[in-house]
C-alpha positions as CSV (number, residue, x, y, z in Angstrom):
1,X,0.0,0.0,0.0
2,X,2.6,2.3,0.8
3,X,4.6,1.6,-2.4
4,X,1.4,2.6,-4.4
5,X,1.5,5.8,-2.5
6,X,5.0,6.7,-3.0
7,X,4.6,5.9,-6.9
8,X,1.1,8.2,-6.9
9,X,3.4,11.0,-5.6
10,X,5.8,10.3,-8.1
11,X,4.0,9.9,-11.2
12,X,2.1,13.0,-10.0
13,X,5.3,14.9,-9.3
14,X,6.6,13.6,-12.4
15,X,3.2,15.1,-14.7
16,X,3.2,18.7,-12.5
17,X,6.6,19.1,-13.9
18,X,5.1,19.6,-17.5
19,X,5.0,22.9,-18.2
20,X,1.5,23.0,-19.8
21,X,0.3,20.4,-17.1
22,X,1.4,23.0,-14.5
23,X,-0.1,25.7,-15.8
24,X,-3.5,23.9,-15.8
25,X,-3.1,22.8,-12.2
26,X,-2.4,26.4,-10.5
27,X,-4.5,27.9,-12.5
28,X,-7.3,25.6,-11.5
29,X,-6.0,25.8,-7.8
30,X,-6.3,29.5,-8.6
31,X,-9.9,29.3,-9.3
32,X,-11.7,26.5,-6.7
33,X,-9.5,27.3,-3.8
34,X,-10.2,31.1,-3.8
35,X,-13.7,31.9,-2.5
36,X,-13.4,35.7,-4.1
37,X,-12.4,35.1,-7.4
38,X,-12.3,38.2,-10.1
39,X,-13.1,38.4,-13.7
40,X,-9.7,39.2,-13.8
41,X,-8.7,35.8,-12.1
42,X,-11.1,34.2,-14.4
43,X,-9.4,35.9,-17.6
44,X,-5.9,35.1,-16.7
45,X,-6.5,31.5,-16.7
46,X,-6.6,28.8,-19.5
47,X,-9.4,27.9,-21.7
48,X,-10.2,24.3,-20.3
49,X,-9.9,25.3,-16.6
50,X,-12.6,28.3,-17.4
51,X,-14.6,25.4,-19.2
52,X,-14.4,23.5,-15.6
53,X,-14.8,26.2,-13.0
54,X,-18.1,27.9,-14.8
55,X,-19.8,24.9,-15.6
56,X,-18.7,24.1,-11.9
57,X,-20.3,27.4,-10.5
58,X,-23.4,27.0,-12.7
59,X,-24.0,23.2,-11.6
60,X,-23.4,24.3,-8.0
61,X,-26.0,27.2,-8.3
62,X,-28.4,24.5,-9.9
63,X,-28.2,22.0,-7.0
64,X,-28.6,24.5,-4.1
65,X,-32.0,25.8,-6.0
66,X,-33.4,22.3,-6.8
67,X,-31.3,20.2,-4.5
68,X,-33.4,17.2,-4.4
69,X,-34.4,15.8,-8.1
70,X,-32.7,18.8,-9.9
71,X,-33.9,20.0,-13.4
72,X,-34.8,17.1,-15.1
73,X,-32.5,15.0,-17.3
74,X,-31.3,16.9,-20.5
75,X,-31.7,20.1,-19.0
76,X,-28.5,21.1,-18.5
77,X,-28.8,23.9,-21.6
78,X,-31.3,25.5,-20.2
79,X,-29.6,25.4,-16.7
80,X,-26.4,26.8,-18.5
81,X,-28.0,29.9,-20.1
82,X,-30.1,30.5,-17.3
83,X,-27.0,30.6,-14.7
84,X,-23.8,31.3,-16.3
85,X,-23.8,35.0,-16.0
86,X,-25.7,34.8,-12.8
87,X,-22.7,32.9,-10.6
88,X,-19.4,33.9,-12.9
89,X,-17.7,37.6,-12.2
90,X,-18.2,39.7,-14.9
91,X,-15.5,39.0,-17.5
92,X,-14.7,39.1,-21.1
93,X,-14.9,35.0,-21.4
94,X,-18.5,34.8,-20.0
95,X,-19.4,37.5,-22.3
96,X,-18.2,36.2,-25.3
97,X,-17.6,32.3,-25.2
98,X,-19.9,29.6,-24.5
99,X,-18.0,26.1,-23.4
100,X,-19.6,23.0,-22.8
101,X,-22.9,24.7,-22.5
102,X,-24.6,21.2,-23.3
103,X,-22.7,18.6,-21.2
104,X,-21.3,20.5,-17.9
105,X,-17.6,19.0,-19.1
106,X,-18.2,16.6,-16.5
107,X,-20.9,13.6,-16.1
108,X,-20.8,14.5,-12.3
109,X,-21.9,18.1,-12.5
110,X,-24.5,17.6,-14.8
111,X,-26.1,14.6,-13.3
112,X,-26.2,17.1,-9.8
113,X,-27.6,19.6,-11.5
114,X,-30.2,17.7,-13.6
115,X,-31.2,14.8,-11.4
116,X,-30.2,16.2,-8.0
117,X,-28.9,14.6,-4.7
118,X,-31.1,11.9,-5.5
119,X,-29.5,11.5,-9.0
120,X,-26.2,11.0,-7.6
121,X,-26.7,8.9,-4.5
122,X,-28.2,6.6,-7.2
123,X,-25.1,6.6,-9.7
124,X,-23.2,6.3,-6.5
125,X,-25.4,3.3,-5.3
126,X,-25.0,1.4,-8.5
127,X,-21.3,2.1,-9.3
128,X,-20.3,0.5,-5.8
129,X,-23.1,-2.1,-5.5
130,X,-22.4,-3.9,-8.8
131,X,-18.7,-2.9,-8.8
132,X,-16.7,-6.3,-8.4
133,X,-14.4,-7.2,-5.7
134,X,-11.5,-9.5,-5.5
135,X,-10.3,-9.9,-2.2
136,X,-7.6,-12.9,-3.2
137,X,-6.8,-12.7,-6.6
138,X,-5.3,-16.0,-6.5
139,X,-8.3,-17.8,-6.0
140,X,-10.4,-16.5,-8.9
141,X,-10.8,-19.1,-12.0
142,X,-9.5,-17.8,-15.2
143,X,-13.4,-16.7,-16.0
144,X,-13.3,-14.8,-12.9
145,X,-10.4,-13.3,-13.3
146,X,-11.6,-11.7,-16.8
147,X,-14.9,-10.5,-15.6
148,X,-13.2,-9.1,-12.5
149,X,-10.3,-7.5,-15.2
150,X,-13.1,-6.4,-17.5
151,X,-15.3,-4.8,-14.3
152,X,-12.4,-2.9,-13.0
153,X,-11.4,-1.6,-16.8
154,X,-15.5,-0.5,-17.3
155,X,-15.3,1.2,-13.0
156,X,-12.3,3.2,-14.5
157,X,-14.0,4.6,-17.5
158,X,-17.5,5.5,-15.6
159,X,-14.9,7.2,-12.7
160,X,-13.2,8.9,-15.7
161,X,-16.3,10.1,-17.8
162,X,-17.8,11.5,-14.2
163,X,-14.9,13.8,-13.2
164,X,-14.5,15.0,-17.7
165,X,-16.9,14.3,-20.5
166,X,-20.8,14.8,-19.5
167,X,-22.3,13.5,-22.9
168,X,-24.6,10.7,-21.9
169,X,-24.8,9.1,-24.9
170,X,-21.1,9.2,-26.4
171,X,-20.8,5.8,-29.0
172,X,-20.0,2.6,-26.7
173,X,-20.5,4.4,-23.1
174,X,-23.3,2.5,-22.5
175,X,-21.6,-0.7,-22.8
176,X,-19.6,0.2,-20.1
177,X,-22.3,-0.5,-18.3
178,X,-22.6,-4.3,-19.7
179,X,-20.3,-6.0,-16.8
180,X,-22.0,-4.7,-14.3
């Protein structure tokens, strides 16, 4: 356990010192971790952090007005257009670009905002109940061992598409869903 650790912090070390990988870190660290952020903090920082933190701010806005079911599923438009210049500073980004108006760049926030608490404690429920568990890999048949392979390769992608990518329907996500 502690080797996986130490390699985490390396591997992680390892990507921060990436120039554009940096860049996208403190300027997102800029953003969530400051609860008085400007429209000049917004305009200083990259395009896909700005894509992040307002669809962030809007999804957040959404939730604490319909916290329970949310909007509805396929919503999240309407929620955009209706929030977006409500919850960001005034600045020349939110004026003039519109990014990921349609999908919240993340599955996460736009399941919160259009299905609600509700919404995710049931995504939550279903990811961990049907998620497979090995606790001794070396007694798992060869057919156990490939559904349990094939179960922790589909838990991956749906942890992945919930933190970037909020499209339900993108070609072969649903069949992510087949091993479970």
């Amino acid at each position: 356990m502690m080797a996986s650790v130490v390699m985490i912090v390396i591997v992680a070390a390892g990507f921060y010192a990436i120039p554009k990988v940096q860049q996208r870190v403190d300027d997102s660290a800029k953003l969530f971790f400051n609860p008085n952020v400007t429209g000049d903090d917004i305009e200083s920082v990259n395009i896909s952090t700005y894509a992040i933190y307002s669809n962030f701010r809007v999804s957040k806005a959404a939730l604490e007005d319909y916290p329970v079911f949310g909007y509805g599923l396929g919503s999240y438009e309407r929620i955009y257009h209706s929030y977006i210049k409500r919850v960001m500073p005034s600045n020349h980004l939110t004026r003039t670009i519109v990014l990921n108006d349609k999908d919240a760049n993340s599955l996460l926030l736009r399941l919160g905002a259009e299905t609600g608490i509700v919404g995710l404690l049931l995504i939550t429920w279903f990811v961990a109940y049907f998620r497979v568990r090995a606790n001794d890999l070396n007694k798992l048949t060869a057919e156990e061992m490939e559904y349990c392979i094939i179960n922790s390769g589909a838990f991956v992608v749906i942890l992945i598409r919930l933190l970037r990518m909020g499209h339900y329907t993108t070609p072969g996500f649903a069949l992510v869903f087949a091993p479970y």
